[in-house]
N, C-alpha and C positions, 0 to 999 in steps of 0.2 A: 827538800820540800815535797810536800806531798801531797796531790790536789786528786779527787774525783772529779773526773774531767769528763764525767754527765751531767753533774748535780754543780759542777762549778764551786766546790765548796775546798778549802782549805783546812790541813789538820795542824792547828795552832802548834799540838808537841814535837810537831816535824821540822820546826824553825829553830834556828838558832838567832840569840841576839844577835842585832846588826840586819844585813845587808844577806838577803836569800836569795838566789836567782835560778829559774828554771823554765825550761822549751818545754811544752806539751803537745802532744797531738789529740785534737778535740773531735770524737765523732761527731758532727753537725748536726747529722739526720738522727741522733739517739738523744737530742737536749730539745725539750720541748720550750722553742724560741716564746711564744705566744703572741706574734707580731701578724697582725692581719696584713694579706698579703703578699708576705715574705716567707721563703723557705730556701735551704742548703742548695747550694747550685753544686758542689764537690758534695764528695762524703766525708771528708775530713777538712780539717783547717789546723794551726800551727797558734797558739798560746803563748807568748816570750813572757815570763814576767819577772820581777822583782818587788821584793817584798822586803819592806825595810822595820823590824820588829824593834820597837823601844817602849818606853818602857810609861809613857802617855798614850801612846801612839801605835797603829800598825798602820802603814804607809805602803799602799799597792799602786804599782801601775806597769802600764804594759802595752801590748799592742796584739792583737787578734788578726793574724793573715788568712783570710776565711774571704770566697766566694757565695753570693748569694742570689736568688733572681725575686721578682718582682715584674708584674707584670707591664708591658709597653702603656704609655701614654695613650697613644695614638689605635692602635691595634689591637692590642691586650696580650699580645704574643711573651712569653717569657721572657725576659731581660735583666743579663745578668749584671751586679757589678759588686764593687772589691771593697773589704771596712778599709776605711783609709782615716778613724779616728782612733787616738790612743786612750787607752783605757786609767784613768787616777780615780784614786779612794780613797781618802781618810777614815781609819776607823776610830774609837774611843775605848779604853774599857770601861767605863763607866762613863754615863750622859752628865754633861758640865754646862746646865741652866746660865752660868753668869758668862760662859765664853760666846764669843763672837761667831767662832765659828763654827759651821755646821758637820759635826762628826757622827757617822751611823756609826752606833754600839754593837761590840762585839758580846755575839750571845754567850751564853755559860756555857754552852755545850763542848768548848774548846775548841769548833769549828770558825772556817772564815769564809762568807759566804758571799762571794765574788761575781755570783750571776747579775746581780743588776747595773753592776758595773761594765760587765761585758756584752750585756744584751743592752746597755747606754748607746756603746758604742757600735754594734747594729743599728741600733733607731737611725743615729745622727748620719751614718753614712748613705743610709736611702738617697737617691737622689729626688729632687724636688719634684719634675718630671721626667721619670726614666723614659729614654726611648730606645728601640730594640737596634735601631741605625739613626745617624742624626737626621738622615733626607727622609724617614718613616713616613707613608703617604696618609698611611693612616686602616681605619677597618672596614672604609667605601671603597681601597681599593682592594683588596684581598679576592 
């Protein structure tokens, strides 16, 4: 399998039918995330994926081991923490009006384009309120 692992993009003739599986190592700081607030706590992170190619279907998911920070609640001090959601995708080759479920189409380009999948699973793992310690006093006491 064979993924640009800036652009997060997948090269469809690099699969074979069935069941694909590959570790990536993802510069962090070279993929423009576009999440306000958030940027690479590492310089790299670890990509596990699996890609399962049929022939309705291309079936992604995975898990992104990647450090991140965000700034404290409390303080504003940097604050790091860890994606701890796993990454699924259903794709279509063609869009299917009468089916139920919701499948993003796979462009003609022959590429598979896995970034909003991966930067989903960024979003969701922010924490609700990060804090830099849980006892953080805050930025009266600094």
């Amino acid at each position: 399998m064979k993924l640009d692992t800036v652009k997060l993009v997948i090269d469809l003739k690099s699969l074979s039918r069935g069941i694909n599986r590959g570790v990536f190592t993802i510069p962090l700081e070279k993929i423009e995330w576009n999440i306000e607030g958030v940027e690479p706590f590492d310089r790299q992170g670890t990509l596990d994926l699996m890609v399962d190619l049929e022939d309705e279907a291309v079936l992604c998911s995975g898990r992104l081991d990647a450090n991140f920070r965000t700034p404290c609640a409390r303080c504003l001090k940097p604050t790091r923490f860890s994606i701890i959601e796993e990454i699924y995708r259903e794709y279509a080759w063609s869009p299917d009006p009468a089916s139920e479920e919701q499948r993003e189409v796979i462009s003609k380009s022959g590429e598979l384009d896995i970034f909003d999948a991966v930067q989903e699973a960024v979003l969701l793992s922010i924490p609700g309120k990060p804090l830099c310690y849980p006892d953080c006093a805050g930025i009266c006491y600094n």
